[in-house]
C-alpha positions as CSV (number, residue, x, y, z in Angstrom):
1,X,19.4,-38.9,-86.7
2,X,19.0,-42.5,-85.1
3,X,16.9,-43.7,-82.6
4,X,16.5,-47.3,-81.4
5,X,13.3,-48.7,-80.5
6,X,12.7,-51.9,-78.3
7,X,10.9,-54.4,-79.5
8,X,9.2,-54.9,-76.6
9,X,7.6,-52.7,-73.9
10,X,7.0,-55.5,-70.9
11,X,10.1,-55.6,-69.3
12,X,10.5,-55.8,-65.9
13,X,11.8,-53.4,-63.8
14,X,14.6,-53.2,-61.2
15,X,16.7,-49.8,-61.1
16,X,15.1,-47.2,-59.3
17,X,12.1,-48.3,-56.9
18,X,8.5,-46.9,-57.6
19,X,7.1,-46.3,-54.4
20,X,3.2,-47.3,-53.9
21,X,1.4,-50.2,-54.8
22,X,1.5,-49.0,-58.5
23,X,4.3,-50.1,-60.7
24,X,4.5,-50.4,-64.4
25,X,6.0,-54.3,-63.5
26,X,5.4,-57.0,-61.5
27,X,7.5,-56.8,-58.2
28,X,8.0,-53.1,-58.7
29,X,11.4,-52.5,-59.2
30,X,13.2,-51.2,-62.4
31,X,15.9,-51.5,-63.6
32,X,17.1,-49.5,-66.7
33,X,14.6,-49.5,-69.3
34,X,15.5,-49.9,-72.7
35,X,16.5,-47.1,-73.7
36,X,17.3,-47.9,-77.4
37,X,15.7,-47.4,-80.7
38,X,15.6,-49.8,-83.6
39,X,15.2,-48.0,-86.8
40,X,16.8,-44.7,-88.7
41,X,14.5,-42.0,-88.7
42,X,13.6,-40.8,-92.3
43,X,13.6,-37.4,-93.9
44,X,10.3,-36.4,-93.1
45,X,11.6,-36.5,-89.5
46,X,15.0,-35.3,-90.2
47,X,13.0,-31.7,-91.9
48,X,10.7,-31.7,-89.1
49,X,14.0,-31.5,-86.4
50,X,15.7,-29.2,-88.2
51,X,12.9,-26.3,-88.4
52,X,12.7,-26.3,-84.9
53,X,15.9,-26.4,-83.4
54,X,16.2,-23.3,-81.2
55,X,14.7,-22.6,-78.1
56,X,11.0,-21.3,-77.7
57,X,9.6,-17.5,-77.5
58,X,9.4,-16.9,-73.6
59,X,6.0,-17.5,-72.4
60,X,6.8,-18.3,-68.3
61,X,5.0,-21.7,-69.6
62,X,6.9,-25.2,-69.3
63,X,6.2,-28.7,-70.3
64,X,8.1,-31.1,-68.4
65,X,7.9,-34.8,-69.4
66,X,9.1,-37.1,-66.3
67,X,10.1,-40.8,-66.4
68,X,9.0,-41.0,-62.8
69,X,5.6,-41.3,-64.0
70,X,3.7,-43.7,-61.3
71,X,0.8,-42.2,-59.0
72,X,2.4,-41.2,-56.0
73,X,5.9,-40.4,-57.8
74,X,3.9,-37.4,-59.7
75,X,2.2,-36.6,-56.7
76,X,4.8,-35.7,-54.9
77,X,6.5,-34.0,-58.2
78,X,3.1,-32.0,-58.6
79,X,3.8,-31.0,-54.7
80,X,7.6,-29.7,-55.7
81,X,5.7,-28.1,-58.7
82,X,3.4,-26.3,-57.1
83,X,5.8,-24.4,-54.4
84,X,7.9,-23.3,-57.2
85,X,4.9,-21.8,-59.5
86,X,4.2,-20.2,-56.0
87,X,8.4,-18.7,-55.5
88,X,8.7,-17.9,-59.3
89,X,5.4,-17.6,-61.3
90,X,6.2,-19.7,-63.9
91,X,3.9,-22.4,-65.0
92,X,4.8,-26.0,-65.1
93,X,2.4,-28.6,-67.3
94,X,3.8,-32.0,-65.7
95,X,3.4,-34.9,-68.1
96,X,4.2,-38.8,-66.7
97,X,6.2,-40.8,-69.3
98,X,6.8,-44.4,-69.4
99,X,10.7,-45.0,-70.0
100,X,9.7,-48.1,-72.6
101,X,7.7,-45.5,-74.3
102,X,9.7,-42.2,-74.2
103,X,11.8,-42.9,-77.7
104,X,8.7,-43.1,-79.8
105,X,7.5,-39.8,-78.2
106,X,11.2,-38.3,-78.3
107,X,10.5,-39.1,-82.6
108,X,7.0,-37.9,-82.9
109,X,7.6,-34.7,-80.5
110,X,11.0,-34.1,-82.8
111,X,9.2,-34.1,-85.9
112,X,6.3,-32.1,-84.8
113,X,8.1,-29.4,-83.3
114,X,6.8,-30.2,-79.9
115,X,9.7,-31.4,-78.2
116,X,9.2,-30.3,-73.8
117,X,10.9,-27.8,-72.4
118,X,12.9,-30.8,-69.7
119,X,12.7,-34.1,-69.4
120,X,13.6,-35.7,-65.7
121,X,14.7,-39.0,-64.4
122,X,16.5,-40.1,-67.8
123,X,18.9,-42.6,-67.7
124,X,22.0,-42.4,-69.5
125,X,21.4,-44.2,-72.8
126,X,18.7,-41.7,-73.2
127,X,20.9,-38.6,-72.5
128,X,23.6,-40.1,-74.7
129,X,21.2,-40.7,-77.6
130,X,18.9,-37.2,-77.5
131,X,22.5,-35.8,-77.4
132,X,23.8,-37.8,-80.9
133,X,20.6,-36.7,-82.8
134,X,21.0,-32.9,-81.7
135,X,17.9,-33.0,-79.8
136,X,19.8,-31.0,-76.2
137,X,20.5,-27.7,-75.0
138,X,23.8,-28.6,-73.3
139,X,24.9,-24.8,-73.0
140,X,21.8,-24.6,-70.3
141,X,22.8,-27.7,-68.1
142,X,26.4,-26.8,-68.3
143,X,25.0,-23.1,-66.6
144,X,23.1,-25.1,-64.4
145,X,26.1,-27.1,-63.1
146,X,28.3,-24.5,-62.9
147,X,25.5,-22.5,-60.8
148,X,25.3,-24.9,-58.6
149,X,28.7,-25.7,-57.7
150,X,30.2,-28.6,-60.0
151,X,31.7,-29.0,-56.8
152,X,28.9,-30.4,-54.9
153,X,28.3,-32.8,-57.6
154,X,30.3,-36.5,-57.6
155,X,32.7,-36.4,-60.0
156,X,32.0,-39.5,-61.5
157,X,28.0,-38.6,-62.3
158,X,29.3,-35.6,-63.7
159,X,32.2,-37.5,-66.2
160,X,29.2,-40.2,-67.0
161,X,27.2,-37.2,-67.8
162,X,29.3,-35.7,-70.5
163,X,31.3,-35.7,-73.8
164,X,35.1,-34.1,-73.8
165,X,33.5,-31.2,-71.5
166,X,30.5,-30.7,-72.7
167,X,27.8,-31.1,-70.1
168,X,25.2,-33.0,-71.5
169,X,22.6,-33.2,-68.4
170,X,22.0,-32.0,-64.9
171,X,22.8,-35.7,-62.9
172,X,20.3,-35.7,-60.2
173,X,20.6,-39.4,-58.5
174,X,21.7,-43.0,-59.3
175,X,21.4,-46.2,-58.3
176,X,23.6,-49.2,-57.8
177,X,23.6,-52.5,-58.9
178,X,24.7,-55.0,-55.6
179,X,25.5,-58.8,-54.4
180,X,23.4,-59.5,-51.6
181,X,24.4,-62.6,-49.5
182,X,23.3,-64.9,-46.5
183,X,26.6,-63.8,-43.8
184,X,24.6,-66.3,-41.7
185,X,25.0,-68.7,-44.1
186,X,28.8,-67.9,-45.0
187,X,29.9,-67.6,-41.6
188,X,28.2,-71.3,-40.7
189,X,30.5,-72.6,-43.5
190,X,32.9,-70.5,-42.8
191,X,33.1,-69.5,-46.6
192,X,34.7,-66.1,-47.2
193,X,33.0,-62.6,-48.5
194,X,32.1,-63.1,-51.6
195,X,33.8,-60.0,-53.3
196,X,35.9,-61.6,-55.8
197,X,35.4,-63.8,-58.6
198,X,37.3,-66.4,-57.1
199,X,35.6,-66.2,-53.5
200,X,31.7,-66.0,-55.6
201,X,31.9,-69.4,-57.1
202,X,33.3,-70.6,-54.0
203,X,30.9,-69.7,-52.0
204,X,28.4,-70.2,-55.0
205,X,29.3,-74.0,-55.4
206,X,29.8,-74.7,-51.4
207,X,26.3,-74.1,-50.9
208,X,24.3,-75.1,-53.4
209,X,23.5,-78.5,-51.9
210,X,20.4,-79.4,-49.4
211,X,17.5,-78.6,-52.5
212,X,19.2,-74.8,-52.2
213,X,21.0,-72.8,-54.8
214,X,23.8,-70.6,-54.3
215,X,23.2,-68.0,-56.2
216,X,20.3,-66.2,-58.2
217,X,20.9,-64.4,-61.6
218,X,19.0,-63.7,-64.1
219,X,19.1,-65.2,-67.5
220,X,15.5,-63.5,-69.2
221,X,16.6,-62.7,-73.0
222,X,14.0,-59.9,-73.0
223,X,14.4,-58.5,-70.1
224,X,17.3,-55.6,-69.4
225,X,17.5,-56.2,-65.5
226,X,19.7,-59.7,-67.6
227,X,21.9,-57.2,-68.8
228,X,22.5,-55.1,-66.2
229,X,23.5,-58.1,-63.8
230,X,25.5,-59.4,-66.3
231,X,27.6,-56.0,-67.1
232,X,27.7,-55.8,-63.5
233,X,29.8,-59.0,-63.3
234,X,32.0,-57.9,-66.5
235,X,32.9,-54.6,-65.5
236,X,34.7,-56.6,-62.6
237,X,36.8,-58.6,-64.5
238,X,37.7,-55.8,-67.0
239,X,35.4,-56.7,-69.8
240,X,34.6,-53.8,-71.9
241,X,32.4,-53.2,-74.8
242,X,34.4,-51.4,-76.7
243,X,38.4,-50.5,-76.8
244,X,39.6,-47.3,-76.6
245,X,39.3,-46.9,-80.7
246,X,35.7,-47.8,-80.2
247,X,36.1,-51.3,-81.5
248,X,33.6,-54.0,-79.9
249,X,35.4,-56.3,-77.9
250,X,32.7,-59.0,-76.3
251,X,35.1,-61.5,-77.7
252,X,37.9,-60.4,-76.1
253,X,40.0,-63.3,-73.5
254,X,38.8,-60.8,-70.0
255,X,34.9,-61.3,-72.0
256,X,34.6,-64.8,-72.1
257,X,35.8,-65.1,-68.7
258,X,33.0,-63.3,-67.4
259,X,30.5,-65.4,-69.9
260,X,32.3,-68.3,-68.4
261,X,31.6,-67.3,-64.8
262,X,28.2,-65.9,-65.3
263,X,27.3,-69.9,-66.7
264,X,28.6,-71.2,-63.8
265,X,26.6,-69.0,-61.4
266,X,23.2,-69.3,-63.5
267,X,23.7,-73.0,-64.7
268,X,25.7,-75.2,-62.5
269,X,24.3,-72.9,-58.4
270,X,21.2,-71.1,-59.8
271,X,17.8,-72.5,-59.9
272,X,17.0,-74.1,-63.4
273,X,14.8,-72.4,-66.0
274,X,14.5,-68.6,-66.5
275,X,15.4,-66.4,-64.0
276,X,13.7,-63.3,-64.1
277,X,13.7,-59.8,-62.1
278,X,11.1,-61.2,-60.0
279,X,12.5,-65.0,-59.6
280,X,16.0,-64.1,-58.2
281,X,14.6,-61.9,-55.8
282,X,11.6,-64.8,-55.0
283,X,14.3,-67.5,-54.7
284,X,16.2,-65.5,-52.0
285,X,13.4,-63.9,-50.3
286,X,12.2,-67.7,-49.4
287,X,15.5,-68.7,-48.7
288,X,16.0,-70.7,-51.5
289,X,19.3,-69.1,-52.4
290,X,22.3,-67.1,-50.4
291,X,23.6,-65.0,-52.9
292,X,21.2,-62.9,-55.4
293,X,22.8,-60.0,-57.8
294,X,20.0,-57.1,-57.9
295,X,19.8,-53.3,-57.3
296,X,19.7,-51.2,-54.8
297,X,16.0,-51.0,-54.6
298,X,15.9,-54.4,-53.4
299,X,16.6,-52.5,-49.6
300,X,13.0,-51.5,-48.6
301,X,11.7,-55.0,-50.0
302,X,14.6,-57.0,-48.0
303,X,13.7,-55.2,-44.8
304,X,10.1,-56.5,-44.4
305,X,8.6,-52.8,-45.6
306,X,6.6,-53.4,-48.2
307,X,3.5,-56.1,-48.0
308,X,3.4,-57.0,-51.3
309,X,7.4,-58.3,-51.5
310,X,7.5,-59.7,-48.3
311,X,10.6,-61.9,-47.8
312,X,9.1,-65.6,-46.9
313,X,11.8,-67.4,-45.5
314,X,11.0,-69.9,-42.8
315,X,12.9,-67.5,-40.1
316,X,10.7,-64.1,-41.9
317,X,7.9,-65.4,-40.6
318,X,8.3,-64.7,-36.8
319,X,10.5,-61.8,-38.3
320,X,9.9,-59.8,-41.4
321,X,13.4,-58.1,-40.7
322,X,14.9,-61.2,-40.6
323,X,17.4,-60.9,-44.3
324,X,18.0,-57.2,-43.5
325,X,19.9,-58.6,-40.6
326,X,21.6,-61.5,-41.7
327,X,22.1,-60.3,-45.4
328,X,25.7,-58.4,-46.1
329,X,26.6,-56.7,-49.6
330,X,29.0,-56.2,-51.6
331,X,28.8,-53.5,-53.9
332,X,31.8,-54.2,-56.4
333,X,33.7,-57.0,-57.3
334,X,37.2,-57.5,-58.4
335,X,38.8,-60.7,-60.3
336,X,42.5,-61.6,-61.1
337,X,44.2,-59.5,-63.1
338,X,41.7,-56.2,-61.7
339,X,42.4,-56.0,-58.6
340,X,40.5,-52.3,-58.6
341,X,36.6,-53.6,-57.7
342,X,34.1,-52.3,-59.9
343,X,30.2,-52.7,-60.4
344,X,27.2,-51.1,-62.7
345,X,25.1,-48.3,-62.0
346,X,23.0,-45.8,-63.4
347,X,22.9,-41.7,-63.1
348,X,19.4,-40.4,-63.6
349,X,19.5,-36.9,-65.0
350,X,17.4,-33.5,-65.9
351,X,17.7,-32.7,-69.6
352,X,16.9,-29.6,-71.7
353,X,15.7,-29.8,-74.8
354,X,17.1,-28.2,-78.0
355,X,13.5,-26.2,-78.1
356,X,13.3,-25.3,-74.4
357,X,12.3,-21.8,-73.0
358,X,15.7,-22.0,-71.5
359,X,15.5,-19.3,-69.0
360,X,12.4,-20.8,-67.0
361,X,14.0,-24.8,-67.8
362,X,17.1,-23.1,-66.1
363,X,15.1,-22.0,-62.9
364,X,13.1,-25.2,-62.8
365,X,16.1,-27.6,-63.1
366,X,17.8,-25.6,-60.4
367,X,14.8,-25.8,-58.2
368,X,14.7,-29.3,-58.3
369,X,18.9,-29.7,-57.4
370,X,18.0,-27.4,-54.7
371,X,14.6,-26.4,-52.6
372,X,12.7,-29.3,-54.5
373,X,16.0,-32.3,-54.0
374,X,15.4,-33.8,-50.6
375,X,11.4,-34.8,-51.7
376,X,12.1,-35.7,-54.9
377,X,15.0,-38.4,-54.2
378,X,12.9,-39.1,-50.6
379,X,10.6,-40.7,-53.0
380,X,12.2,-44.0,-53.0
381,X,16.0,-43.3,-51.0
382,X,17.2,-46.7,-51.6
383,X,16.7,-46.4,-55.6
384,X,17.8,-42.6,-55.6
385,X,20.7,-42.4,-53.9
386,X,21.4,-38.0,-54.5
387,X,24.5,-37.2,-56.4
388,X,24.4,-33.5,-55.3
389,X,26.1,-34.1,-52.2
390,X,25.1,-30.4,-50.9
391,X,25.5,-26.4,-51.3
392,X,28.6,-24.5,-51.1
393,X,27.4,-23.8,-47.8
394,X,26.4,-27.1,-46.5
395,X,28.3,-29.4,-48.3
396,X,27.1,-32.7,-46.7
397,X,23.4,-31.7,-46.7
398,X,21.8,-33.6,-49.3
399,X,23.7,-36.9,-48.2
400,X,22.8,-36.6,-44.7
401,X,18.9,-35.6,-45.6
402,X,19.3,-39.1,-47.5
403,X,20.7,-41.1,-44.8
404,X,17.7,-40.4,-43.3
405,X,14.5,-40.5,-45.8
406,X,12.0,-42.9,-45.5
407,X,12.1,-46.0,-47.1
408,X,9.3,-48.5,-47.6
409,X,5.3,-48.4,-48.8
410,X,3.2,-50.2,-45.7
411,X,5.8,-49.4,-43.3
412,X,8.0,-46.6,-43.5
413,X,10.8,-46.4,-41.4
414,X,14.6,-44.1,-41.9
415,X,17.1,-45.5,-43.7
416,X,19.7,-45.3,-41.5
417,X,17.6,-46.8,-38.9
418,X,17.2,-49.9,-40.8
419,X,20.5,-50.5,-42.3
420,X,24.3,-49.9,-40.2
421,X,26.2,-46.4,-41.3
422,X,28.7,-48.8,-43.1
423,X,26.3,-50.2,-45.6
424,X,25.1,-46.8,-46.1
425,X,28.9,-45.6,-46.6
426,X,29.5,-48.4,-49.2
427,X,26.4,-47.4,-51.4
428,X,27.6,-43.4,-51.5
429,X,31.0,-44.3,-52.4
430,X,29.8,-46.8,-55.2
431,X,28.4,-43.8,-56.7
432,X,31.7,-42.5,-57.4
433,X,33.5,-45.5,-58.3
434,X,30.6,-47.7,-60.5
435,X,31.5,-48.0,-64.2
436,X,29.3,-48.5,-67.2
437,X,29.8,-50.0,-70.8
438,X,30.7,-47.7,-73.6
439,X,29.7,-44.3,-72.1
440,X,33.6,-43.2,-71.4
441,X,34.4,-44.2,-74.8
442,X,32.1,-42.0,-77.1
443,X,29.8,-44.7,-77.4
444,X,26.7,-43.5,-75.8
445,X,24.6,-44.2,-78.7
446,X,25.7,-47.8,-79.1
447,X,24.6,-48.4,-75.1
448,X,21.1,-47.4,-75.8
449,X,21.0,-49.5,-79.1
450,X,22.1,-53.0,-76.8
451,X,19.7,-51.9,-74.2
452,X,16.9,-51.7,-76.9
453,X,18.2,-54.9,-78.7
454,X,19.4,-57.0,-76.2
455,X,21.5,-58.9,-78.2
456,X,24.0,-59.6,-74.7
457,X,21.1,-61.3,-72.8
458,X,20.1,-63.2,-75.6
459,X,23.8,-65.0,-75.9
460,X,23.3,-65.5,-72.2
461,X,20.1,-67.4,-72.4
462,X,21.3,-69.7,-75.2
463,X,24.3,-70.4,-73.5
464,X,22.9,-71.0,-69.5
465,X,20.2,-73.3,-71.3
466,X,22.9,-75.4,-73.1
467,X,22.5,-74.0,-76.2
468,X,26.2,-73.1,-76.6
469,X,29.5,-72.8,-74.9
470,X,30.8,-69.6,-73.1
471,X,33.0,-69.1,-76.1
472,X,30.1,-69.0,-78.2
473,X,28.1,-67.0,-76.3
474,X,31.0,-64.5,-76.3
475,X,31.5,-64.6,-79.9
476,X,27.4,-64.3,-80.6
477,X,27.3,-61.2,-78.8
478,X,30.1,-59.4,-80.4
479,X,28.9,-60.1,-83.5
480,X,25.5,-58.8,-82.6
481,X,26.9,-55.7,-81.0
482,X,29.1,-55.1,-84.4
483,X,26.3,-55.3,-86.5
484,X,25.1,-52.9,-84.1
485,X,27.5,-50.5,-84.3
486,X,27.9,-51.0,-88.2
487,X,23.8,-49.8,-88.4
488,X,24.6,-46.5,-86.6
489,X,26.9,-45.4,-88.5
């Protein structure tokens, strides 16, 4: 059994929106967590898993541990809780984990024999690596799919979601990572979408001039939301992790393109110094930049809706709606030689545990993908975009309760009264369409050990600081990554 811890627990956050003036990071959003684990367990811990590896003596009693773990997010879970202890009798203890923190607990609850019944809200990484060390019931979310409809699912959250058929979660929502631009700006220079890697450093270089940048990416070695952006950009110009054969392949010629790209936008048209989670979205909320790569929980913020991420651009002032209007997105990229766009996202999932009750975690997880789904992705819509699409019956039902949820803190206002059905069409289809390192290819374990490590964002800061060349940078991270790989095995 392997888990990988991260070294650090301050990241900031990106991928799914907290809603409230909570938030584990400054500037609220999150995106994924490390999810890694940096040492092999021992076998103390290795007994303690294996004398409690099947599921619990029914006592109508679950313990559910959920990653959604901010004030009003378990409010509103306690409210879901509450009206199915009402409908089923079964008792729910709800217990807030932080996602930085959930490995360590995952390893002491293992040993200890006190693993929950469900865990909710985990991202992949996590799924992929409680799945490698034994630690799921996949026989009760593959019932729970299949009792649901897999039909109503998206395809594509149910193929990230599992291993050669087996289902190793229940996918409950995702998010998307996007290009927001200034069309105002574009169309002035009459510069073209920027949805290619070509037409991005066009537009990139064209309008960084005036004291203004052209684009904002980040370049924080500690930080995951680095990553993410930078994976987002790879997976556009066919840069893979691995191969087929699971063989590492950071160095490979489609790889250092992408490190050669990302340089340009965060060296020659970014702002200088480290960009951060908080910084890109600064730099183009003041109109400092017209081009910022972030998630999809940058919507409510970009609309004027929340008072503590106001844009402040000279034009926001008079109107705090002002980027929502003149920003467009693109929500994949494509680059010569892959013509087929692609971008990153991430699929949030319910998870039983090898030790569950497993009849009440079935009715619980079920509750949640039904009666209990429209409140608990109308928590934050623009970060949990539902991948239950509806019921046999009404097969559009959960999209179309999203389309119009509530998005914002100070100000709350419909989604689909903020942004044009198009945009909204572009963010449901990237659900089914965005791509992610390493999870196709068997390699689930390896994604949560680089998102603990971060050895990809640390060859991007050396080399968008001058340290070293693309080529280098490329070369740095594969052999990280390999050494990686090697330590798992």
């Amino acid at each position: 059994m392997h888990w990988w811890i991260r070294r650090s627990t301050t990241a900031p956050a990106a991928g799914q929106a907290r809603r409230g003036r909570a938030s584990r990071l400054p500037g609220r959003a999150r995106p994924l967590l490390a999810t890694g684990l940096a040492a092999a367990l021992g076998a103390g811990l290795l007994a303690g898993c294996a004398t409690h590896t099947g599921p619990a003596a029914p006592d109508n009693t679950i313990t559910v541990w959920s990653e959604e773990n901010l004030p009003p997010r378990m409010a509103v879970t306690n409210k879901i809780i509450h009206r199915f202890e009402h409908d089923t009798g079964i008792k729910v203890k709800l217990v807030g984990v932080d996602e930085a923190q959930l490995p360590q607990l995952i390893m002491s609850a293992a040993a200890s024999g006190t693993l929950p019944d469900v865990l909710g809200a985990v991202p992949m990484g996590q799924i992929w690596q409680m799945y490698s060390n034994g630690l799921l019931n996949t026989k009760v979310s593959g019932d729970i799919v299949r009792g649901l409809g897999r039909g109503t699912f998206d395809a594509n959250a149910l193929r990230l979601t599992s291993d050669s058929g087996t289902q190793l979660s229940v996918p409950s929502d995702a998010w998307l990572q996007l290009l927001v631009y200034r069309k105002d700006r574009l169309a002035k220079a009459h510069l073209p979408v920027p949805d290619t890697y070509a037409s991005l450093v066009k537009d990139a270089a064209a309008l960084t001039k005036g004291g203004k940048y052209g684009t904002s990416v980040a370049t924080d070695a500690s930080d995951p939301f680095t990553q993410q952006s930078f994976e987002d950009l790879a997976l556009a110009g066919g840069c893979q992790l691995v191969n087929g054969g699971g063989a590492v392949t950071l160095d490979s010629p489609a790889c250092r393109t992408a490190f050669s790209t990302y340089d340009k936008l965060a060296a020659d048209y970014g702002a200088p110094g480290t960009q951060t989670v908080d910084s890109t979205r600064a730099t183009y909320f003041a109109g400092q930049s017209s081009i910022v790569l972030w998630s999809s929980s940058l919507l409510d913020e970009l609309a004027g809706l929340r008072s503590d991420a106001l844009p402040s651009c000279p034009e926001c002032k008079k109107d705090k709606g002002f980027l929502a209007s003149h920003s467009g997105l693109v929500t994949a990229l494509s680059s010569p030689g892959h013509p087929r766009p692609a971008q990153f996202g991430e699929v949030t999932s319910w998870a039983v545990s090898k030790t569950a009750e497993t009849a009440a975690s079935e009715k619980f997880i079920t509750y949640m993908m039904n009666k209990g789904y429209e409140d608990w992705f109308g928590m934050a819509p623009e970060g949990k975009i539902p991948v239950r699409k509806g019921t046999a019956a009404h097969p559009d039902q959960y999209q179309a309760a999203w389309r119009s949820a509530k998005i914002g803190v100070d100000t709350l206002k419909p989604l689909d009264q903020v942004y044009p059905k198009a945009l909204l069409d572009q963010l449901v289809a990237g659900v089914g369409t965005m791509q992610r390192w390493g999870i196709t290819q068997g390699q689930g374990a390896l994604v949560g050990a680089i998102n603990g490590e971060l050895p990809v964002p640390k060859a991007l800061t050396a080399m968008t600081s001058g340290q070293t060349s693309p080529r280098q940078a490329a070369q740095d991270a594969q052999d990280e990554v390999s050494a990686l790989q090697k330590s798992l095995q």
